[in-house]
TIVO-2410 file (N, C-alpha, C; in nm, 3 decimals):
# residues 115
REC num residu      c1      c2      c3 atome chaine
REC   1      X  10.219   8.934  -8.780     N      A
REC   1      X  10.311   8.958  -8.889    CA      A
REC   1      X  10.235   8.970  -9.022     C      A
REC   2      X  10.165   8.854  -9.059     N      A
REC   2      X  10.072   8.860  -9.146    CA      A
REC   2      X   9.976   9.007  -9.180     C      A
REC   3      X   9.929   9.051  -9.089     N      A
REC   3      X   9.869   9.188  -9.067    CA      A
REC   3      X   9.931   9.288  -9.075     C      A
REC   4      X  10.091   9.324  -9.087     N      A
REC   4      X  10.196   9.405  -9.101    CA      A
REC   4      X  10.226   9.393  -9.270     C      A
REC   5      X  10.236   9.281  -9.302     N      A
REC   5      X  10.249   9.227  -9.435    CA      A
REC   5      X  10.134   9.332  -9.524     C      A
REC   6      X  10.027   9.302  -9.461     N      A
REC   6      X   9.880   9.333  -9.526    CA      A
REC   6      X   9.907   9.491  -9.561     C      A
REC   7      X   9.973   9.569  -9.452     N      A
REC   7      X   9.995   9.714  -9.421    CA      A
REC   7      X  10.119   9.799  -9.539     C      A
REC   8      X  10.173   9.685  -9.600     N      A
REC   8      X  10.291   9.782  -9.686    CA      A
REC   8      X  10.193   9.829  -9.805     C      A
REC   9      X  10.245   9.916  -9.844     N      A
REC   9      X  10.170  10.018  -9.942    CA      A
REC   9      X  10.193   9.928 -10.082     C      A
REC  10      X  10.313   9.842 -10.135     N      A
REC  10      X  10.274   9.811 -10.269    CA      A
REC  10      X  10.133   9.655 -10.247     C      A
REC  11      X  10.099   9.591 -10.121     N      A
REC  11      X  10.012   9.517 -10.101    CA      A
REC  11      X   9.883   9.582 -10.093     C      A
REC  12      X   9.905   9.748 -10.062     N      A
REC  12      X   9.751   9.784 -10.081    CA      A
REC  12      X   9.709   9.805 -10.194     C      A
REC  13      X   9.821   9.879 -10.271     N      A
REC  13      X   9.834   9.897 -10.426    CA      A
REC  13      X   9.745   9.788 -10.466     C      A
REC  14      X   9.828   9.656 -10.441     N      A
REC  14      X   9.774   9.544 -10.546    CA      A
REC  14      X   9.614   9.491 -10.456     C      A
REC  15      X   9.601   9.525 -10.373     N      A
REC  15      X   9.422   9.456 -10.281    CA      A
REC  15      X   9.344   9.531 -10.395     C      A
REC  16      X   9.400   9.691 -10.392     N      A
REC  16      X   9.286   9.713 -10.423    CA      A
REC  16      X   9.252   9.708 -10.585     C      A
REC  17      X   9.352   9.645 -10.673     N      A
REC  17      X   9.355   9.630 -10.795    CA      A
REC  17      X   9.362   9.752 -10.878     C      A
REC  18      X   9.531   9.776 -10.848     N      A
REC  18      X   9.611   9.893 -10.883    CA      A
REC  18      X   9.691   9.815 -11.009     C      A
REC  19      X   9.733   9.707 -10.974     N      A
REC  19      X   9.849   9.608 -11.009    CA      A
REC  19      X   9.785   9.496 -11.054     C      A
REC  20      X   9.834   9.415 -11.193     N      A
REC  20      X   9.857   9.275 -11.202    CA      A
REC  20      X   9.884   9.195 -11.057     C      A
REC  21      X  10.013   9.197 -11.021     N      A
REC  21      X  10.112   9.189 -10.965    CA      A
REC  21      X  10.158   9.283 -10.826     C      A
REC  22      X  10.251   9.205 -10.767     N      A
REC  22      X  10.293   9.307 -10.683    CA      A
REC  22      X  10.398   9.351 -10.739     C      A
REC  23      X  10.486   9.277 -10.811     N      A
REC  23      X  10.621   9.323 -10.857    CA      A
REC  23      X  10.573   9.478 -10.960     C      A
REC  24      X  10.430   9.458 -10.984     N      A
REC  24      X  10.388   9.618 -11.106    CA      A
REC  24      X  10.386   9.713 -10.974     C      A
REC  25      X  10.287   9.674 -10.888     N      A
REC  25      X  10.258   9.779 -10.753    CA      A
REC  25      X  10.410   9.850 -10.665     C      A
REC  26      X  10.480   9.732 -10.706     N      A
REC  26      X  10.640   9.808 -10.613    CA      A
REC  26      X  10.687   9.898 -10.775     C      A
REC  27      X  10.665   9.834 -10.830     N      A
REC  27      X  10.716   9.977 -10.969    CA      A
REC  27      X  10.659  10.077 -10.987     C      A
REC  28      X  10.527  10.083 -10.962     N      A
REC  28      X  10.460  10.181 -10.943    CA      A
REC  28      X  10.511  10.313 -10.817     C      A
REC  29      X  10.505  10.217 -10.712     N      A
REC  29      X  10.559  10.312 -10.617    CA      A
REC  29      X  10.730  10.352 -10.609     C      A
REC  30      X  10.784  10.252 -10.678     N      A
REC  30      X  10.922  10.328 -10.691    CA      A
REC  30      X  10.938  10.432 -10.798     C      A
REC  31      X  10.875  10.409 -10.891     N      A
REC  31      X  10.839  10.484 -10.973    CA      A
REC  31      X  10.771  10.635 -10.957     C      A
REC  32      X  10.767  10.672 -10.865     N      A
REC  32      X  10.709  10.810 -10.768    CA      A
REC  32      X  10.598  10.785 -10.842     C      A
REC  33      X  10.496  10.709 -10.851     N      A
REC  33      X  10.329  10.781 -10.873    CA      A
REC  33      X  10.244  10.737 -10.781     C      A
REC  34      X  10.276  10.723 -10.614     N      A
REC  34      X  10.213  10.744 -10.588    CA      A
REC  34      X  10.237  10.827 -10.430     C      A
REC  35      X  10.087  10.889 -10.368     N      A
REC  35      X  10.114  10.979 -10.255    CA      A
REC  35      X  10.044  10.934 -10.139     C      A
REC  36      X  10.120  10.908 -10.004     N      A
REC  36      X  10.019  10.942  -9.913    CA      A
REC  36      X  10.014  11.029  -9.855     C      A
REC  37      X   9.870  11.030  -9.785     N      A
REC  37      X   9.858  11.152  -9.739    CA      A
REC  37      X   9.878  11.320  -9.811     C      A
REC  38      X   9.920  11.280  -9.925     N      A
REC  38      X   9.951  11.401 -10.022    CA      A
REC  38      X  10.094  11.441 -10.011     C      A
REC  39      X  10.148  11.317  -9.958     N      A
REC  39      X  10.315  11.310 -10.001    CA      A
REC  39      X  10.368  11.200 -10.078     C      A
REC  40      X  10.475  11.268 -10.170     N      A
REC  40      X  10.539  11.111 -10.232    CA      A
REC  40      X  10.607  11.011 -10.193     C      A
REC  41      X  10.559  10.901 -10.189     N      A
REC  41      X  10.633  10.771 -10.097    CA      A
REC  41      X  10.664  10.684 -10.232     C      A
REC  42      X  10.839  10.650 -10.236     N      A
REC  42      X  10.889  10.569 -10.313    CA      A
REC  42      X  10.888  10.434 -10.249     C      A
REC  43      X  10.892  10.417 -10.142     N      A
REC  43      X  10.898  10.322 -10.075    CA      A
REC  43      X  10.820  10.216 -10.088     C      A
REC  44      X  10.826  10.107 -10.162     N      A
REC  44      X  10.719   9.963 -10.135    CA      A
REC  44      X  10.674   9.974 -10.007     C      A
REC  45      X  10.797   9.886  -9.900     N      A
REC  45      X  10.781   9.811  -9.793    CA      A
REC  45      X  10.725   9.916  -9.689     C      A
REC  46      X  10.639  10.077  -9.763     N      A
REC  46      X  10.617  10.158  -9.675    CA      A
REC  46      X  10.490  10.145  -9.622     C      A
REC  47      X  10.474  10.099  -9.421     N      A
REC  47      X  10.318  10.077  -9.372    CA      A
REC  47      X  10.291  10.164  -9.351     C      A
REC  48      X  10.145  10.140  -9.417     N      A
REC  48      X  10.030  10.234  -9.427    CA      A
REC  48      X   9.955  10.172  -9.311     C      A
REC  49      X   9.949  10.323  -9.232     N      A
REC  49      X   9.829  10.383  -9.114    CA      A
REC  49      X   9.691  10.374  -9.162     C      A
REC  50      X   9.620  10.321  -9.050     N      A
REC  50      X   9.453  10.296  -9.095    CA      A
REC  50      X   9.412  10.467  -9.056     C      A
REC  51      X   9.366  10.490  -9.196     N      A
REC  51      X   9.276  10.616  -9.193    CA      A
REC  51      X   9.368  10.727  -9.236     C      A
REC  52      X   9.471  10.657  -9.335     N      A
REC  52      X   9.575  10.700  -9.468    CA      A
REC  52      X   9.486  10.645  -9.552     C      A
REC  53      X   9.550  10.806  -9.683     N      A
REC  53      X   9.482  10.819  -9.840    CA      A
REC  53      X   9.551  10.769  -9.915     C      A
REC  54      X   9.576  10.662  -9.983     N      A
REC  54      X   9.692  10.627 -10.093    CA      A
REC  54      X   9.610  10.692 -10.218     C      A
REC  55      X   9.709  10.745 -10.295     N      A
REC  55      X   9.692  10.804 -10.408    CA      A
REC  55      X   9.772  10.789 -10.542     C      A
REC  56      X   9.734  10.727 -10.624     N      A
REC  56      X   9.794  10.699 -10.751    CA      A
REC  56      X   9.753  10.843 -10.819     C      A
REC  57      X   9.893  10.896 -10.854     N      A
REC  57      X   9.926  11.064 -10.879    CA      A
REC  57      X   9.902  11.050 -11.085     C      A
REC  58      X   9.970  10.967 -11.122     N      A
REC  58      X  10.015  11.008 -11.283    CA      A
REC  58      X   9.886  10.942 -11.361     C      A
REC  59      X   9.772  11.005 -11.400     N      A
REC  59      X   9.708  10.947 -11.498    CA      A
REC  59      X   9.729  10.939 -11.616     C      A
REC  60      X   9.863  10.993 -11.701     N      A
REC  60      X   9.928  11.027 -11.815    CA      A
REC  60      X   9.978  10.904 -11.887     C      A
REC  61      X   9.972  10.828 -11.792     N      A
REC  61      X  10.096  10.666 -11.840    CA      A
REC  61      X   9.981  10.571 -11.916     C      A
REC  62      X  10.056  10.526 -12.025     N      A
REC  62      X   9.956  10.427 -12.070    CA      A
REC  62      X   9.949  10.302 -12.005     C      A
REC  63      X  10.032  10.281 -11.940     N      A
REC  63      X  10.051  10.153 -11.884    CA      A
REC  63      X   9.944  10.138 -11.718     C      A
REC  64      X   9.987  10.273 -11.645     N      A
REC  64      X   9.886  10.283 -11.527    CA      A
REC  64      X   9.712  10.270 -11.645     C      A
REC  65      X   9.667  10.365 -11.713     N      A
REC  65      X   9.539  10.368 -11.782    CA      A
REC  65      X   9.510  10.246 -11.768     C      A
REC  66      X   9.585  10.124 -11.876     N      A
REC  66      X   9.547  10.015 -11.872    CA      A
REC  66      X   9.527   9.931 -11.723     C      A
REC  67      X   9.607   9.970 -11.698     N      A
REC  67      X   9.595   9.873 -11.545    CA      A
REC  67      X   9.446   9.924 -11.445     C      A
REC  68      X   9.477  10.089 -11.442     N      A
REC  68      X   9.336  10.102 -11.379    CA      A
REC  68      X   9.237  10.079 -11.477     C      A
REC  69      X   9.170  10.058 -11.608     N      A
REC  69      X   9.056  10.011 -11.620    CA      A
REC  69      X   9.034   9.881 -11.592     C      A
REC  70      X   9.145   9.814 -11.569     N      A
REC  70      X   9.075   9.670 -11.524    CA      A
REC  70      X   9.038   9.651 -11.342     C      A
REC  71      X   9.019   9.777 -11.311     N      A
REC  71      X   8.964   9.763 -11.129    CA      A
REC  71      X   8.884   9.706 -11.136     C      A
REC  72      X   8.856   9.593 -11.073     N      A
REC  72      X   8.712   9.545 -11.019    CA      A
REC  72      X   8.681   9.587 -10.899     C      A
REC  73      X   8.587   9.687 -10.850     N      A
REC  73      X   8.558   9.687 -10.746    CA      A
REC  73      X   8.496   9.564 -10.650     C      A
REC  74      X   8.426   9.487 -10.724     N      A
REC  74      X   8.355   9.399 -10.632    CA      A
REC  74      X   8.431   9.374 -10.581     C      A
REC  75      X   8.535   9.282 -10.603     N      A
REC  75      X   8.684   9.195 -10.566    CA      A
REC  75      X   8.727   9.322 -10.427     C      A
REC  76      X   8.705   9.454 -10.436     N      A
REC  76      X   8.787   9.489 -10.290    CA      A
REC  76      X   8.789   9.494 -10.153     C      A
REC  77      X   8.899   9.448 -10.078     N      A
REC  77      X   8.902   9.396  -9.941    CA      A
REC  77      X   8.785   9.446  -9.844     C      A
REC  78      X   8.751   9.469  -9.794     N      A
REC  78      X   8.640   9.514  -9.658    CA      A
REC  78      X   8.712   9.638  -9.573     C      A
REC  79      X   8.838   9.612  -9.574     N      A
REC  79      X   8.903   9.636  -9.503    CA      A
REC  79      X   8.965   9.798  -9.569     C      A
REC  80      X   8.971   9.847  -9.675     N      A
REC  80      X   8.962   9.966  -9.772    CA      A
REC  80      X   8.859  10.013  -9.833     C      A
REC  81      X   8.879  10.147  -9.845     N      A
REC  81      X   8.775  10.206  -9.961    CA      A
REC  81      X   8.838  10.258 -10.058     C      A
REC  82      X   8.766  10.195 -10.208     N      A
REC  82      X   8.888  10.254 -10.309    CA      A
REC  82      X   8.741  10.317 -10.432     C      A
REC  83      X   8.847  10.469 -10.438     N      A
REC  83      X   8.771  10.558 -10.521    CA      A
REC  83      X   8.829  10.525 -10.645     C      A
REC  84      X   8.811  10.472 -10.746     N      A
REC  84      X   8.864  10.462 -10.894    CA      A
REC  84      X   8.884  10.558 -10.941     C      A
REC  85      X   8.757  10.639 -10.956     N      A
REC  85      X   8.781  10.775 -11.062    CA      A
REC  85      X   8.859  10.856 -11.018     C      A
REC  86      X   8.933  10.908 -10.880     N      A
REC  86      X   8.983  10.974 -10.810    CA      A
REC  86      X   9.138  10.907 -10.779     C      A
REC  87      X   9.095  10.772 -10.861     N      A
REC  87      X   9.263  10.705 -10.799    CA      A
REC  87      X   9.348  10.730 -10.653     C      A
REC  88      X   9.225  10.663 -10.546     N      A
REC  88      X   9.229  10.693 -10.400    CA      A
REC  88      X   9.191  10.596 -10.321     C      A
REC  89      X   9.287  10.516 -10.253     N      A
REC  89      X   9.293  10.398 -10.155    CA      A
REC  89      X   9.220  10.481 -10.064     C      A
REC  90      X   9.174  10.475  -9.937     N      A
REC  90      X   9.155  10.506  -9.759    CA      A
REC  90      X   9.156  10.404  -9.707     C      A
REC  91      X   9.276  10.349  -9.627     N      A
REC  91      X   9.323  10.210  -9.535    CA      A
REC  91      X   9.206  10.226  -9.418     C      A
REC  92      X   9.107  10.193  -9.457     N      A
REC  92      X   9.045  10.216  -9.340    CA      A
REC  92      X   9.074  10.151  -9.157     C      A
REC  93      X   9.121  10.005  -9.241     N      A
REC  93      X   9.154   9.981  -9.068    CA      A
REC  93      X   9.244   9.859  -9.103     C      A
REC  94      X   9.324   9.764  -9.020     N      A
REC  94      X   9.438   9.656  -9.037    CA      A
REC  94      X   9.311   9.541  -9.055     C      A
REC  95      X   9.365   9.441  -9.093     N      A
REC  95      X   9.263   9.333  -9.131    CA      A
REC  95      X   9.263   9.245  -9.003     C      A
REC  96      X   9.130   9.175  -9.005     N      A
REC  96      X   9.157   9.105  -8.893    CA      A
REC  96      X   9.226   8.913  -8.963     C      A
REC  97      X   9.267   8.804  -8.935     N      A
REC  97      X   9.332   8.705  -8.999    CA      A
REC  97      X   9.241   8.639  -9.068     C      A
REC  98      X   9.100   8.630  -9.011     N      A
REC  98      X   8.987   8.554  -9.078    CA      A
REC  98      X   8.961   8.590  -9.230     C      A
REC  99      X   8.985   8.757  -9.203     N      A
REC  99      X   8.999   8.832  -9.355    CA      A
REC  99      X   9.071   8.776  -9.467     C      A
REC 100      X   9.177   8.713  -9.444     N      A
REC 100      X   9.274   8.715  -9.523    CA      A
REC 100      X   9.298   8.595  -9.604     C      A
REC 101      X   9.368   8.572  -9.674     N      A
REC 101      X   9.326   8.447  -9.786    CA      A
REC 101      X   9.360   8.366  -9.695     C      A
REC 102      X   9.236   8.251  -9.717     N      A
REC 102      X   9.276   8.123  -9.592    CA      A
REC 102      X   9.442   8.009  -9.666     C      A
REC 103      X   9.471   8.012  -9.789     N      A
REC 103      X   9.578   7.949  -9.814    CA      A
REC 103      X   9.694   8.016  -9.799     C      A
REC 104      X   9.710   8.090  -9.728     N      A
REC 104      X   9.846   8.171  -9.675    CA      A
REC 104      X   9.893   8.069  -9.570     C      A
REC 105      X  10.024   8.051  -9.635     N      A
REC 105      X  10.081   7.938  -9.519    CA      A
REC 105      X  10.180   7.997  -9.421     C      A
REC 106      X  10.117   8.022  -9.317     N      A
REC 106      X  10.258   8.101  -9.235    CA      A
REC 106      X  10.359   8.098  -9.211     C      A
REC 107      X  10.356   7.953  -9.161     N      A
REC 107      X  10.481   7.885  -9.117    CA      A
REC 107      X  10.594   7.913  -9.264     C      A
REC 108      X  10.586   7.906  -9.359     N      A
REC 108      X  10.637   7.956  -9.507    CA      A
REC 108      X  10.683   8.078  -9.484     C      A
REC 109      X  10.585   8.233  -9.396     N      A
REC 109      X  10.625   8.319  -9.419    CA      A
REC 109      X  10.709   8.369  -9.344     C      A
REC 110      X  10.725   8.303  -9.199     N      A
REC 110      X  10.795   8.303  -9.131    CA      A
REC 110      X  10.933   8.219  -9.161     C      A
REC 111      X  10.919   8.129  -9.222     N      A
REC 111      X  11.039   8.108  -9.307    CA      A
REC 111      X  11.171   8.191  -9.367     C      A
REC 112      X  11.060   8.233  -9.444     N      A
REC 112      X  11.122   8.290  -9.554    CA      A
REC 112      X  11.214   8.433  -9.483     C      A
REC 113      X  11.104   8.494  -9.405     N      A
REC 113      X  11.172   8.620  -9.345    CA      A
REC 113      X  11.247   8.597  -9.249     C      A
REC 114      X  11.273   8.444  -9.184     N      A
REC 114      X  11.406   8.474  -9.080    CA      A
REC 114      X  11.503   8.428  -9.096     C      A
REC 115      X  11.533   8.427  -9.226     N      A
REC 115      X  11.640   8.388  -9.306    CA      A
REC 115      X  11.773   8.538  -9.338     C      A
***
């Protein structure tokens, strides 16, 4: 589940430091700016396929500008490759759990979602 989690497009948004936030990364994508595969997906909760292009489309916004100069690349997952200047995720592959922040409490997330 956790690894499905990892797969929605506004969580890749924010891995790869698109977003403050996820709540900016789901505005972003509801907000049509961004594409996969070279289509527009409004969709947050939309999973992204390993060896899908996410693409942040609008470089015009002052608000995206600001947000992408603060990318840190070092900080990005193993598990993506992210082109900055090109504003271009590639999901390269699903994470494995060791990957993933060890304070993720599951039992919480499973909670929450079978409610």
């Amino acid at each position: 589940m956790l690894q499905l989690l990892e797969s929605r497009l506004d969580n890749i948004l924010f891995r790869a430091g698109f977003g403050v936030t996820r709540k900016q990364t789901r505005q972003i994508v509801n907000h049509g700016h961004v594409l996969v595969n070279g289509k527009k997906v409004d969709i947050p909760s939309y999973l992204v396929k390993p060896g899908d292009v996410v693409t942040v489309k609008s470089r015009s916004s002052e608000y995206l500008k600001n947000v992408l100069e603060s990318i840190d690349l070092a900080c990005a997952p193993a598990w993506m490759t992210i082109d900055k200047d090109a504003l271009k995720i590639t999901f390269d592959r699903i994470p494995e759990r060791e990957e993933l922040d060890p304070e993720i409490k599951e039992h919480l997330v499973i909670e929450y979602y079978s409610k």
